[in-house]
Structure formats: structure tokens, C-alpha cells
N, C-alpha and C positions, 0 to 999 in steps of 0.2 A: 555752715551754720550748725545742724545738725547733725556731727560726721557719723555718729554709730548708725544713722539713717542709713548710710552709705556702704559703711563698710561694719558690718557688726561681727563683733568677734566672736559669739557665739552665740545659741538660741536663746530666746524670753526666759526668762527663770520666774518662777511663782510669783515670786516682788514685780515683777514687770508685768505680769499679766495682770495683777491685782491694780498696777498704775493703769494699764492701757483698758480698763473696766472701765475706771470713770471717763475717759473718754469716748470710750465707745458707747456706753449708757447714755450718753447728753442726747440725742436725738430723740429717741424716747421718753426720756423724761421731760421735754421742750414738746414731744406730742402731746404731755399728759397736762402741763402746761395747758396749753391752747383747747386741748378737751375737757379742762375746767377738772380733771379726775386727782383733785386733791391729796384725798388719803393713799392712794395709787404712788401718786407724785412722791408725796413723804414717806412712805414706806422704800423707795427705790433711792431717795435722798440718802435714807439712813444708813442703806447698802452701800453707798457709795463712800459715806464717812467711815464705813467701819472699813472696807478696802483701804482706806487714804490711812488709819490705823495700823494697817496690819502690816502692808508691804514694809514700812519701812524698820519694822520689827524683825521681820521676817529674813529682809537683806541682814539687816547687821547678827540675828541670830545662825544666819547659812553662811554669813561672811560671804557674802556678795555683792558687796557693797560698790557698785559700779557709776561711772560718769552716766553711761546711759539708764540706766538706774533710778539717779536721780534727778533728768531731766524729762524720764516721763511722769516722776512722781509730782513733778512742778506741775506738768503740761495738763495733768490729770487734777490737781488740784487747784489750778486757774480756772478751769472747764466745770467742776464741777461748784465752785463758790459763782459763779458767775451766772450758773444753774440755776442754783438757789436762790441770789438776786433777784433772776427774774420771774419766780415762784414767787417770792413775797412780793414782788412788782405787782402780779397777776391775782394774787390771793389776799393781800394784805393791801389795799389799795389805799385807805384812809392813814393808816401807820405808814406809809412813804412821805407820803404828803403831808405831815404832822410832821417828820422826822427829815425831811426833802433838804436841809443847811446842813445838818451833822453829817450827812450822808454823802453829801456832794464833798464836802472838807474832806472825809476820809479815800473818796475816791479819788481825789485829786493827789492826795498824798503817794497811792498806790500807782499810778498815771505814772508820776514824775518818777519813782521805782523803776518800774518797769520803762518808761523812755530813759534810763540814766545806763541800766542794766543791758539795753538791743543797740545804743552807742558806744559803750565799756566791752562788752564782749560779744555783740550780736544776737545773743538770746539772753532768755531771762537767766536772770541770779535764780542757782539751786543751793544756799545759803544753809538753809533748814536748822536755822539757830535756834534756842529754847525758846526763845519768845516769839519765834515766831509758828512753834508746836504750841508754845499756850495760846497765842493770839488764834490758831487755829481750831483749838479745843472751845474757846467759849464760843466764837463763829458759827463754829456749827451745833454747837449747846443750845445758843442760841436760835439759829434754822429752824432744828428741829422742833425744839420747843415750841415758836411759835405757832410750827406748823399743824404739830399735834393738839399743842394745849391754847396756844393764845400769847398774849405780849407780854413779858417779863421784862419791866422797864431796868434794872438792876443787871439783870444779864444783857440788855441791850448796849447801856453805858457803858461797862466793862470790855463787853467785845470792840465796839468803838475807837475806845479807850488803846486797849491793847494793842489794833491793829496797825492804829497810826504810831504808837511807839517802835513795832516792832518795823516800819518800813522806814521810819527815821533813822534805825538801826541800821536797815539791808541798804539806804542811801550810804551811810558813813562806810559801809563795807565794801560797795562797789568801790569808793575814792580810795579805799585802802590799799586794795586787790586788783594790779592792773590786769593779770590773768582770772580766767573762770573760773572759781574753786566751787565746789562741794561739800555741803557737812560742816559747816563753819560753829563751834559752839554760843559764838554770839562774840559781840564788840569788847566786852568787858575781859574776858578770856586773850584776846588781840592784844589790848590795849597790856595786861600784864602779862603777856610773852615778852613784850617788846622792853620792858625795864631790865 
């Protein structure tokens, strides 16, 4: 499943420490979570989006743009949206429940993603197509905002919006791609190599 687990061919490079952050960070921030420490909570959220930022900046600027690379950046940014779910879970409790149909639609979308992706190659699609970097950008635009300022219905819809496009995207890409690839610019890119 995870061979650079196994056999890694050489040490973490700064992009991979900066992926293996958000994972390591989740524990802590699920304590801050559970201790009601809000602004704590979103201040370490923030850090965590601007890692999810960098590294992948940072590989393609060092050129080191690796499989393992970009499956901790997956692993790191599944862990850490997932975080942040259950911060607005815990914090935002009336806005879930308002919002509890459009919420369950998009997660189901992302569900069937990710079970199409651990049947297709055994781990998740590390795709990292544009839209699914903008689908990522309003998400946590979103997060944070609400977490600092409150509900932004316009940025809510959009991230929504996006999220579920860009997994209807990472679906057609799985069918596409019987091997695991990385770094894919997105379907429309595919679809005009192949003419």
C-alpha cells in the first residue's frame, strides 16, 4: 500500500516535513477540540493550512517532487479538513444542523472518491489537480473564516460547490488511470492530450 513506508529512498525533505505536520498536529488540535479552546484551535488550523500551502510549493520549487511526497500531502490534508469538520462540528453546532443535507451530499460524494480510489489503487488518488487546489483554497477560506469571524454564506456555497465538482473530477480520473499517478492538472488537460 504505502511502499515508501517501506523502503524510503531517502530522508523527509522540508515538503514532507511540512505534510507530516498536519498529521502530526491532529491530536492536539482534537484536544483543543474537546477543550472547547477555540481561538487556540484556529490559530493551529491556520498553521496547518499554510503548511498544506507551502510544501507543495516548496517540492515543485527544490524539484522534489516525489510519490512519497505526494502521498503524505494527501494523508496530511485528509487529516487535517477532517479536523476542521469536527471543529465546526463542535463550535458551529447550529450551522451543521441548518446545513446537515448539503453537507451529507458533498460528503457522500467525497466517500464514493475515496472508496473508488482504495479499490483502483489501494490508497487515495494524489491527483492534486487545479480544482481540486481551488476546491481546497475556498475550504479552508472558508474554516477559517468561520472560525475567526463567523458564517459567510457565499463562501460556504462556493466551497461546497467546488468540492463536489472537483471529486466528480478525481472520480472520472480514477476510471481514467488504471495505475496511481500524481500531479494530474486536471480532466480537461487529459481529455485534450488524448485528441
Amino acid at each position: 500500500m504505502f511502499n515508501w513506508i517501506k523502503t524510503p529512498k531517502r530522508k523527509l525533505s522540508l515538503p514532507d516535513w511540512l505534510s507530516l505536520y498536519r498529521s502530526l498536529s491532529a491530536p492536539f488540535l482534537i484536544i483543543f477540540i474537546y477543550t472547547d479552546e477555540r481561538m487556540v484551535f484556529s490559530v493551529l488550523l491556520l498553521i496547518s493550512f499554510i503548511t498544506d500551502a507551502l510544501d507543495g510549493f516548496l517540492a515543485r520549487r527544490m524539484k522534489i517532487v516525489t510519490q512519497r511526497g505526494a502521498q503524505l500531502d494527501s494523508i496530511g490534508d485528509a487529516i487535517t479538513f477532517t479536523v476542521g469538520i469536527l471543529g465546526i462540528v463542535k463550535f458551529e453546532t447550529a450551522f451543521v444542523k441548518e446545513q446537515m443535507f448539503l453537507l451529507l451530499f458533498a460528503f457522500a460524494f467525497y466517500i464514493l472518491q475515496l472508496a473508488l480510489a482504495y479499490w483502483r489503487y489501494g490508497m487515495p488518488s494524489s491527483f492534486h489537480t487545479y480544482l481540486a487546489k481551488l476546491a481546497a483554497v475556498f475550504q479552508g477560506t472558508f474554516m477559517l473564516w468561520l472560525f475567526f469571524f463567523g458564517v459567510e454564506y457565499w463562501l460556504f456555497y462556493a466551497a461546497v460547490m467546488l468540492s463536489i465538482l472537483e471529486t466528480i473530477e478525481e472520480i472520472w480520473l480514477i476510471i481514467l488511470f488504471p495505475e496511481w499517478k500524481a500531479n494530474v492538472k486536471g480532466l480537461l488537460w487529459i481529455l485534450n492530450e488524448k485528441k
